[in-house]
DRENGU-557223 format. One record per residue: residue number from 1; residue in one letter; chain; z, x, y of N, C-alpha, C in turn. Coordinates in steps of 0.1 Angstrom, whole numbers. Example, Ala and Ser with C-alpha at 12.3 -4.5 7.8 and 13.67 -1.06 7.14 Angstrom:
    n  res  chain     nw     nu     nv    caw    cau    cav     cw     cu     cv
    1    A      A     78    132    -57     78    123    -45     78    132    -33
    2    S      A     71    128    -22     71    137    -11     79    129      0
This chain:
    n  res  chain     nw     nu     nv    caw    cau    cav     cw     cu     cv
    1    X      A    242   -106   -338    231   -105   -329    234   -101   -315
    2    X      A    243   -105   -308    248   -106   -294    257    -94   -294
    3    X      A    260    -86   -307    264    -72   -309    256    -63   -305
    4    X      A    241    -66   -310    235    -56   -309    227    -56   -300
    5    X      A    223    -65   -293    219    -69   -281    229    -61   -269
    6    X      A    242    -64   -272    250    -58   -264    246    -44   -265
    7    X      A    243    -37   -274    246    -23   -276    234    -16   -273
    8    X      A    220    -21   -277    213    -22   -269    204    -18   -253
    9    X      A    217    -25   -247    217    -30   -232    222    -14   -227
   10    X      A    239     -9   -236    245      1   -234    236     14   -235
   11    X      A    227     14   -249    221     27   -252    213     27   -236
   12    X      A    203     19   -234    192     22   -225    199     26   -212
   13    X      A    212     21   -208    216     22   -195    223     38   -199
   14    X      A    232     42   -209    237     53   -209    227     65   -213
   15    X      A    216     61   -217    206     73   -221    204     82   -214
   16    X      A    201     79   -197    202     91   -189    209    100   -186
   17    X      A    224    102   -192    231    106   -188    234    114   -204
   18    X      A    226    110   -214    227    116   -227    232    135   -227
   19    X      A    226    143   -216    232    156   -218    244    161   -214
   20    X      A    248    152   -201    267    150   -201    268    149   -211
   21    X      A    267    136   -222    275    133   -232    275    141   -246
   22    X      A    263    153   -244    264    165   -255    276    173   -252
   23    X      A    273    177   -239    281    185   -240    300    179   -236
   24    X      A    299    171   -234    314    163   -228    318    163   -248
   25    X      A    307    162   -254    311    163   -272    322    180   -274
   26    X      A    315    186   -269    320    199   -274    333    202   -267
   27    X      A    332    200   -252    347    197   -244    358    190   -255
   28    X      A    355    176   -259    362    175   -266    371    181   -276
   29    X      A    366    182   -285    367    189   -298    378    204   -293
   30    X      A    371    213   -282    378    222   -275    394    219   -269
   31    X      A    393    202   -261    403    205   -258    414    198   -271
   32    X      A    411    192   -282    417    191   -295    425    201   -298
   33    X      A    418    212   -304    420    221   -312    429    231   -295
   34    X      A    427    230   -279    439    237   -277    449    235   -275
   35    X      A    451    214   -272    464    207   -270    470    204   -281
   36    X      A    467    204   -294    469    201   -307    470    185   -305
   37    X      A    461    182   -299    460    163   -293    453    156   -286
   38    X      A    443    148   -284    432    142   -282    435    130   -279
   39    X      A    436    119   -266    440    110   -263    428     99   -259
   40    X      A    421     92   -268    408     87   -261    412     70   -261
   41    X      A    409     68   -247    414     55   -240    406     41   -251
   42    X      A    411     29   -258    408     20   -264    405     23   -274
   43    X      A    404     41   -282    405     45   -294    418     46   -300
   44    X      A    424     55   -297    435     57   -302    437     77   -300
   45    X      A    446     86   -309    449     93   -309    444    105   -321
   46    X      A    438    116   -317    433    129   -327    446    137   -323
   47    X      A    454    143   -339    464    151   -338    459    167   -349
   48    X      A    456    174   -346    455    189   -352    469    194   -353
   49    X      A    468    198   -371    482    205   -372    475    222   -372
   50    X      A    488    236   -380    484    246   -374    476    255   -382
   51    X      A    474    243   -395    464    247   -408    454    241   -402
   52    X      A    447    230   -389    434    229   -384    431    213   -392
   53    X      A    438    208   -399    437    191   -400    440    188   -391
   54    X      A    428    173   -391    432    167   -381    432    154   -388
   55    X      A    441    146   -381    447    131   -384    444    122   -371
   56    X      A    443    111   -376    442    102   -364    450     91   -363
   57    X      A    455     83   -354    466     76   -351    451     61   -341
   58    X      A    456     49   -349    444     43   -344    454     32   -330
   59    X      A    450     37   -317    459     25   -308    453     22   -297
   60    X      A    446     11   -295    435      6   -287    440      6   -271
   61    X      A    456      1   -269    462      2   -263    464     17   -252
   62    X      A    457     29   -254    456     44   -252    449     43   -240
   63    X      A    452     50   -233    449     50   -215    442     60   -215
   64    X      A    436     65   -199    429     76   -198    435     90   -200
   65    X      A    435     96   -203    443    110   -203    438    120   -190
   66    X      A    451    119   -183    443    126   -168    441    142   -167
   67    X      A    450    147   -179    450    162   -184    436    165   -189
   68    X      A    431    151   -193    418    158   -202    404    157   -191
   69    X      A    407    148   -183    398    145   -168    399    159   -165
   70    X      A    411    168   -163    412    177   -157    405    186   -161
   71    X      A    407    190   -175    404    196   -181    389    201   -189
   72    X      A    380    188   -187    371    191   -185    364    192   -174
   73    X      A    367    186   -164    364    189   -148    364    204   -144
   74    X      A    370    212   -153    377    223   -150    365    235   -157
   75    X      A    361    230   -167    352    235   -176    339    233   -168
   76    X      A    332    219   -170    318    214   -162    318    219   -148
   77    X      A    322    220   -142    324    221   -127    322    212   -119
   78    X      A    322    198   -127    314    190   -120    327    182   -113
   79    X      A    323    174   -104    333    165    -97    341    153   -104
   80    X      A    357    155   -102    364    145   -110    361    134   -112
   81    X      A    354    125   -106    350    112   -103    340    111   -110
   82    X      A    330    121   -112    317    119   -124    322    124   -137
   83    X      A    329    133   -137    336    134   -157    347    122   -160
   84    X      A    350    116   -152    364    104   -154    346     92   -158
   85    X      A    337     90   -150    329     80   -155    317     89   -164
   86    X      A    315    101   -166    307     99   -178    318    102   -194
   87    X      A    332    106   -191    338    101   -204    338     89   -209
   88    X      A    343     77   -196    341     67   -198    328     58   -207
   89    X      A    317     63   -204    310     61   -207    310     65   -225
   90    X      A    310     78   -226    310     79   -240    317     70   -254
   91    X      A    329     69   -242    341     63   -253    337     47   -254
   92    X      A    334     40   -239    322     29   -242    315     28   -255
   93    X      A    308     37   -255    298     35   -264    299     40   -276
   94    X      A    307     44   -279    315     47   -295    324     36   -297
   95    X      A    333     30   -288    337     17   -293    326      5   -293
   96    X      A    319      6   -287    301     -7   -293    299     -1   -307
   97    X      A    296     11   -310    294     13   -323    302     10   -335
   98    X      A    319     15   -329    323      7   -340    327     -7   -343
   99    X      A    324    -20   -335    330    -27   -328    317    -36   -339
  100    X      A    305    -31   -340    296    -37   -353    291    -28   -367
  101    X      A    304    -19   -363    299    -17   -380    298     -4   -378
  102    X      A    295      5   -371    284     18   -373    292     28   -375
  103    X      A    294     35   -386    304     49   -382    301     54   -367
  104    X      A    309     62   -362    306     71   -353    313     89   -352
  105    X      A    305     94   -349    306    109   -351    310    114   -341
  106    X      A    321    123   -337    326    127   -327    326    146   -334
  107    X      A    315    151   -326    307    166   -333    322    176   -337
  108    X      A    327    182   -339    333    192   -343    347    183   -346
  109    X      A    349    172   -344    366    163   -348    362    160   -362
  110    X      A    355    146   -363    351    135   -373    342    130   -372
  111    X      A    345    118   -381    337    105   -382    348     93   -380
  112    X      A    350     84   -369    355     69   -372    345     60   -378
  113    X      A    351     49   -385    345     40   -389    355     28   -393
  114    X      A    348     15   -389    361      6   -391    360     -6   -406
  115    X      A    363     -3   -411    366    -14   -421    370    -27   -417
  116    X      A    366    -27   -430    367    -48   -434    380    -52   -428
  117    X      A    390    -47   -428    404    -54   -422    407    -51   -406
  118    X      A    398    -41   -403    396    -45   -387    401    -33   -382
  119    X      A    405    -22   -392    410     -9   -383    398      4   -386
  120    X      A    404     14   -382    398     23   -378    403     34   -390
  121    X      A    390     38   -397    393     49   -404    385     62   -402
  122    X      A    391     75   -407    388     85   -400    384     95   -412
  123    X      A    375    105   -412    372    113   -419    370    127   -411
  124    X      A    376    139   -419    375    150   -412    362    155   -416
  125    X      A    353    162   -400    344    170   -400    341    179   -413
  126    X      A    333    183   -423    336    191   -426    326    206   -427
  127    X      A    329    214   -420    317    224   -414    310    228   -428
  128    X      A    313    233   -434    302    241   -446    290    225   -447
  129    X      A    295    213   -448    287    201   -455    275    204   -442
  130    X      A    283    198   -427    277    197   -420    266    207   -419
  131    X      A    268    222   -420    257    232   -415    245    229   -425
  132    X      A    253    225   -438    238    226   -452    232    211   -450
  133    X      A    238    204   -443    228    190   -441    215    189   -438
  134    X      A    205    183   -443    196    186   -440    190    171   -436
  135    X      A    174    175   -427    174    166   -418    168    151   -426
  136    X      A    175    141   -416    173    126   -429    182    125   -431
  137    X      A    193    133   -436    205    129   -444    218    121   -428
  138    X      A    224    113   -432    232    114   -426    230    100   -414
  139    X      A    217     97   -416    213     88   -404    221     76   -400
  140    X      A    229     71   -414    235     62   -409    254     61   -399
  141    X      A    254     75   -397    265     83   -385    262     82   -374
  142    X      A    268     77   -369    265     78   -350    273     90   -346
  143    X      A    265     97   -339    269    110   -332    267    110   -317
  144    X      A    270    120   -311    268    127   -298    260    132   -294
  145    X      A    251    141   -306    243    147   -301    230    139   -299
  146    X      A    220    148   -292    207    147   -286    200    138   -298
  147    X      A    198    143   -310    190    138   -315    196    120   -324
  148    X      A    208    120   -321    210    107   -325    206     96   -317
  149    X      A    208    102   -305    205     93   -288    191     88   -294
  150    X      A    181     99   -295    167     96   -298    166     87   -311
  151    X      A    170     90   -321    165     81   -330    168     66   -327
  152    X      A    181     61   -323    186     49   -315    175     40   -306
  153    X      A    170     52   -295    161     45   -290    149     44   -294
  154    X      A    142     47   -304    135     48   -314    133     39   -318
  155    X      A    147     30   -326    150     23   -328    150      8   -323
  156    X      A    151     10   -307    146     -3   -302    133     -3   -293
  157    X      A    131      6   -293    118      8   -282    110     21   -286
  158    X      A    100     16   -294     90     28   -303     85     33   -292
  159    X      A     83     48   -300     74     60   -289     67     54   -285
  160    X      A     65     59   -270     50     60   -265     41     71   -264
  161    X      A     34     75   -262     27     88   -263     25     89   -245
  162    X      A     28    102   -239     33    104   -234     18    108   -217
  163    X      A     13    105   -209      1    107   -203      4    121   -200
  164    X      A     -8    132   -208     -7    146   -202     -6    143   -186
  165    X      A      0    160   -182      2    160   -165    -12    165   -160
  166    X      A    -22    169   -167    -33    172   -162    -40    158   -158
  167    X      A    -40    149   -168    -47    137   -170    -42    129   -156
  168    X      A    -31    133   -158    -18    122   -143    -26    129   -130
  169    X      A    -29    143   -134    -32    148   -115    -40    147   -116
  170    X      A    -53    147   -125    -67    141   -124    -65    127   -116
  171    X      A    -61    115   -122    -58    106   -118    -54    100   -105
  172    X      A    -46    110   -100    -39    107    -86    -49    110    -73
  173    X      A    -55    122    -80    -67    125    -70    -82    114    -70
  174    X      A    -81    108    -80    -91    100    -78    -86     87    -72
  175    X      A    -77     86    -75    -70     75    -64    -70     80    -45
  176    X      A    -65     94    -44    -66     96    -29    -83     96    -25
  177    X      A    -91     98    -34   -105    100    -31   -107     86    -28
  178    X      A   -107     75    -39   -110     62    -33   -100     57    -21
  179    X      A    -89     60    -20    -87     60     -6    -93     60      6
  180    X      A    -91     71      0   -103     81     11   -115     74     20
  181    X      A   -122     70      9   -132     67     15   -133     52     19
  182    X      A   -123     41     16   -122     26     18   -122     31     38
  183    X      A   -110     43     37   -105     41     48   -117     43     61
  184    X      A   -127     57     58   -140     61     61   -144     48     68
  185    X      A   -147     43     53   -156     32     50   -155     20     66
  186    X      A   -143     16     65   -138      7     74   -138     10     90
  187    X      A   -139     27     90   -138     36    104   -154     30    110
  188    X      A   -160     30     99   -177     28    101   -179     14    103
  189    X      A   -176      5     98   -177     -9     99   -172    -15    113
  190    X      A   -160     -6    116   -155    -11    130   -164     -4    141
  191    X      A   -166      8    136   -173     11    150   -182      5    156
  192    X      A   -194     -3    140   -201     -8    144   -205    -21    147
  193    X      A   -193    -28    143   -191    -40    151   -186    -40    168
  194    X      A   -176    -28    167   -171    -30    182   -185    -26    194
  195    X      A   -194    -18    188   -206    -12    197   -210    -23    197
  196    X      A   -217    -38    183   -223    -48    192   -218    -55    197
  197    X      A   -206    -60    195   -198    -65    208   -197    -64    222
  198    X      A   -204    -49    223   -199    -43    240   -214    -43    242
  199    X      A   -225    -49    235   -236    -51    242   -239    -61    249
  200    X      A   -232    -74    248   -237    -86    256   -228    -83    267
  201    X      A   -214    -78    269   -207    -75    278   -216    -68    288
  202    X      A   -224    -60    280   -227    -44    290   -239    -54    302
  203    X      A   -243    -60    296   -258    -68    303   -248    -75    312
  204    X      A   -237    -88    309   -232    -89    318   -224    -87    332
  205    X      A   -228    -73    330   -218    -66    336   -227    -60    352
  206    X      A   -239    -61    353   -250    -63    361   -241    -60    379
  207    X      A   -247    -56    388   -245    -57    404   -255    -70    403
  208    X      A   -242    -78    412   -244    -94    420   -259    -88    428
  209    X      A   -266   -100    429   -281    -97    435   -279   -107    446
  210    X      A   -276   -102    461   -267   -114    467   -282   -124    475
  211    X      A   -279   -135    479   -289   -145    484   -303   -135    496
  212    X      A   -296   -129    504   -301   -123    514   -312   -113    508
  213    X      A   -307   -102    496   -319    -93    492   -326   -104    482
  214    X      A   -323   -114    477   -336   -123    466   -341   -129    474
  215    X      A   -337   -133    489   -348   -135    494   -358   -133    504
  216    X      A   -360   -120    502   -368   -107    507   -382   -113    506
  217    X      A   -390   -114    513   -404   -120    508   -409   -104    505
  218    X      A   -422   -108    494   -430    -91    493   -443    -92    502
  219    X      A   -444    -84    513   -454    -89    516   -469    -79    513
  220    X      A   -480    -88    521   -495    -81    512   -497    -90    502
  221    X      A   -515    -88    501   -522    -97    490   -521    -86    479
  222    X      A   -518    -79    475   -514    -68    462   -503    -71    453
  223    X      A   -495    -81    465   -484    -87    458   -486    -92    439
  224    X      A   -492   -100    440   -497   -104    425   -505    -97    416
  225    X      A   -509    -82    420   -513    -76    413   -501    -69    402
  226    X      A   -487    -73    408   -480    -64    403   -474    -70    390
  227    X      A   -474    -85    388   -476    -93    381   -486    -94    369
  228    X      A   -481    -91    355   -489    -92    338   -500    -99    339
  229    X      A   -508   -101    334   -521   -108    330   -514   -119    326
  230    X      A   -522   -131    328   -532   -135    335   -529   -136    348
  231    X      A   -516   -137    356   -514   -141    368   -520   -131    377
  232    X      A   -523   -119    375   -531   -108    388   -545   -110    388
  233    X      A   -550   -116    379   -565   -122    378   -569   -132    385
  234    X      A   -557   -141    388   -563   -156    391   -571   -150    406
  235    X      A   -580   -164    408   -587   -161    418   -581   -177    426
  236    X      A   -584   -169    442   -580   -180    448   -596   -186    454
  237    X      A   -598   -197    458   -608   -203    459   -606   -211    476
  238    X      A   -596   -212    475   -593   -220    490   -595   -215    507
  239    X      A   -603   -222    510   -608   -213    522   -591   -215    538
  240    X      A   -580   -227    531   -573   -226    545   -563   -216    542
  241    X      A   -557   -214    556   -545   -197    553   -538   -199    544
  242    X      A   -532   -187    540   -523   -188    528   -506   -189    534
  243    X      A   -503   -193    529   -486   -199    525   -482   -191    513
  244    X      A   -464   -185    520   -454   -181    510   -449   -195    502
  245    X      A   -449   -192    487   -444   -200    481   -435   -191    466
  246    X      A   -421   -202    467   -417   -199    451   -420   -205    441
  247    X      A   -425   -197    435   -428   -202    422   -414   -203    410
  248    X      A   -408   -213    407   -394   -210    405   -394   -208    391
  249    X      A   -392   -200    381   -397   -202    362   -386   -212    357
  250    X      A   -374   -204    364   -360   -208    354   -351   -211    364
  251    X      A   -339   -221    362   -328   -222    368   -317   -221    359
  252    X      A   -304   -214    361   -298   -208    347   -282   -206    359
  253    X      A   -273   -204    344   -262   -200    349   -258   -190    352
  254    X      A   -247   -184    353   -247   -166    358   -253   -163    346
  255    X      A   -244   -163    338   -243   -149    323   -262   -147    319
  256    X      A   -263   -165    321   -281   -165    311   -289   -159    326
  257    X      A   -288   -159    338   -301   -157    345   -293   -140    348
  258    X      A   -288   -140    347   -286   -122    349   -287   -113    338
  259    X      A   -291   -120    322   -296   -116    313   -310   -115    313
  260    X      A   -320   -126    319   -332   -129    320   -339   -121    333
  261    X      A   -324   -118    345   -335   -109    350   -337    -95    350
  262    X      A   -325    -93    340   -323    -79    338   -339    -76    326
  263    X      A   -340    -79    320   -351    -83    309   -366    -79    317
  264    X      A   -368    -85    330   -377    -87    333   -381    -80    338
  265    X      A   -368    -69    350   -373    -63    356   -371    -48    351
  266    X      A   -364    -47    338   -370    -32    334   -384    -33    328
  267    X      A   -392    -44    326   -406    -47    326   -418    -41    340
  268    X      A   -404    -40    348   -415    -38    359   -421    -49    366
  269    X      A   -411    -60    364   -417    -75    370   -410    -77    382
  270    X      A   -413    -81    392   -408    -82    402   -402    -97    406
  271    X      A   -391   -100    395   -390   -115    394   -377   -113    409
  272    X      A   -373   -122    413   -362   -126    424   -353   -134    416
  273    X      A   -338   -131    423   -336   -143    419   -321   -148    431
  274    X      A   -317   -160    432   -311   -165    444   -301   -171    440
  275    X      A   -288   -179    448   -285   -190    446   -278   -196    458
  276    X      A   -272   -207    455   -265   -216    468   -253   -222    464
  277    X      A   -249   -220    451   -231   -223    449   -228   -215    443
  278    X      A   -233   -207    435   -230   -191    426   -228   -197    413
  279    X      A   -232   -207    411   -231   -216    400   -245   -217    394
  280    X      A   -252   -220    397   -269   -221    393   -275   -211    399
  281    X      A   -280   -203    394   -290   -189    403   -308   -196    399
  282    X      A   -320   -193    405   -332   -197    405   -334   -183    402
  283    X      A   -345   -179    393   -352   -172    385   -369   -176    394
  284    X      A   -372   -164    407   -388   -171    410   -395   -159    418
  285    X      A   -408   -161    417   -418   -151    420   -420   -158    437
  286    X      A   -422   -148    444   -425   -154    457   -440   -147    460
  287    X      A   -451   -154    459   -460   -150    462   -473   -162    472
  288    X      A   -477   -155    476   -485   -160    490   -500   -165    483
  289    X      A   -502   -174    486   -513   -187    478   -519   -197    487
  290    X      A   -528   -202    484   -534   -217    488   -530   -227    485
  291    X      A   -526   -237    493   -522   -248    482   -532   -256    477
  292    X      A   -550   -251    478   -549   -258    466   -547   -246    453
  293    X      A   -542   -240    457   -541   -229    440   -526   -228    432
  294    X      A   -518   -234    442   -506   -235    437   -502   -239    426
  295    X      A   -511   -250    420   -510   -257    405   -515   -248    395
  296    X      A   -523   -238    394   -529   -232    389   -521   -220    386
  297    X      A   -513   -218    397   -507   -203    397   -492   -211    391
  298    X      A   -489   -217    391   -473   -223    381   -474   -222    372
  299    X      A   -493   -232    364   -496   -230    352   -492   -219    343
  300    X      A   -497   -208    351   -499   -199    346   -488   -187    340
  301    X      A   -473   -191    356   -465   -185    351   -458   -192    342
  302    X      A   -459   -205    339   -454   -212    331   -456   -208    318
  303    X      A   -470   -202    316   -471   -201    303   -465   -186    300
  304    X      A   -469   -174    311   -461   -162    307   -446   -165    302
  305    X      A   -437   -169    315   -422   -168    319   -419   -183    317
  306    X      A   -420   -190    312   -416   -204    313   -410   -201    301
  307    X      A   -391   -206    305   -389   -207    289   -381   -222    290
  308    X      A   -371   -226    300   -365   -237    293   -367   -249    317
  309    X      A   -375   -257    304   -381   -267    318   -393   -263    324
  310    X      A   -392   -265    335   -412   -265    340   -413   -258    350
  311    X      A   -419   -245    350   -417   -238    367   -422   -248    378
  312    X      A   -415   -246    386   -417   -255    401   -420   -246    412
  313    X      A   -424   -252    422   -436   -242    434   -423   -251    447
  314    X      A   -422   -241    455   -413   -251    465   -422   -241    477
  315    X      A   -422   -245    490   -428   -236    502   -415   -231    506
  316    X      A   -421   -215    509   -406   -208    512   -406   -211    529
């Protein structure tokens, strides 16, 4: 079990590299049949006489052959250092195969395969068999080529069926579409949070109304006409002169009375407003009255403008 598990482990990591190892097959075999000798490291030795048998010599003890590094380096074009590790590789994985059992096929040499007593026996290729083979036959050979790779992994990891590339770029695009639009989406969400945020700022943001212009008296008895119903109605009844008085609605802190007078006076109300530590501002109508009408005229704005406490009348 821990054989095959090992081997396993080898197919899926060596599989990438499966079309080096086709053709690193055929290198072989080439450079056999022109040295009359074949040196594969932890296998042992392939000897070709000049009638084209080949014999094998089994000696685990066999090192890398640096002629044959050469030699196919020379052929692939590829760099010494990647044909020294994808031979390696190969011969790796022909000794896992034989190492639990599996013949292994080495394409235009043989077949090894190890027996019950622990060595390595060899059978020569033989071309006429090989070409009339037909497919099925032969499965239990481990080979080099392409299609053994695949049935192996087949073997441990069944097909999957494969996502067409239309289906995939369909896909991808509907991914950037919902992108797309989260990102939109969020462009809009912020804007419109950051706009109401910069509206209580904006009101705060008001020109100081300094003590000297709030308290401007208005003068003239027209004064209260300029003031909403009921207050331009009231009548005064009191026959002694009239007195400036504030009528005070609200006393508030900055932020709330520069909100309240902003309010008022795009109404067109001619509210005032003052203070004496910049800490409390007074919210008040200054208008000219009787005192005895003064109670009447607070009433009154109390009920328009009164929002938090009781308007108060002071003599300006």
């Amino acid at each position: 079990m821990d054989s095959i598990l090992v081997l396993r482990f080898k197919i899926f990591i060596l599989y990438p590299v499966k079309i080096h190892i086709v053709k690193l097959s055929h290198l072989l075999s080439e450079f056999l049949f022109t040295n009359k000798h074949l040196d594969l490291a932890g296998i042992g030795r392939f000897i070709v006489d000049d009638a084209g048998s080949i014999s094998f010599e089994q000696n685990i003890s066999t090192r890398e052959d640096v002629n044959l590094v050469k030699y196919i380096t020379e052929k692939s074009g590829k760099m010494k250092s990647l044909v020294a590790s994808d031979l390696d590789s190969h011969l790796e994985l022909a000794r896992q195969f034989l190492n639990i059992g599996k013949p292994y096929l080495f394409e235009g040499i043989g077949t090894l395969s190890k027996n019950k007593h622990g060595k390595f026996d060899f059978t020569q290729t033989n071309t006429s068999t090989e070409k009339k083979e037909t497919p099925g036959e032969g499965r239990d050979i481990t080979s080099t080529t392409e299609n053994s790779f695949t049935d192996y992994e087949e073997m441990f990891s069944p097909k999957r069926n494969r996502t067409p590339a239309t289906r995939r770029i369909v896909s991808w695009l509907i991914i950037l579409a919902g992108l797309s639009l989260a990102v939109f989406g969020g462009y809009l969400v912020y804007n419109k949070t950051k706009n109401k945020a910069a509206e209580p700022l904006a009101k705060k943001t008001e020109p100081v109304v300094t003590p000297q212009q709030s308290n401007a008296v208005v003068p003239g008895q027209d004064t209260l006409q300029l003031i909403k119903d009921p207050v331009k109605n009231i009548q005064t009844q009191s026959t002694t002169g009239l007195n400036s008085y504030r009528f005070v609605i609200e006393k508030a802190t900055r932020a709330r009375a520069f909100y309240r007078y902003n309010n008022l006076r795009k109404d067109f109300i001619k509210v005032q407003m003052d203070t004496k530590d910049s800490v409390i501002f007074n919210l008040y109508f200054l208008l000219p009255a009787m005192p005895t009408d003064t109670a009447k005229k607070r009433d009154s704005l109390q009920r328009l403008y009164g929002t938090r406490g009781k308007t108060t009348v002071e003599l300006n």
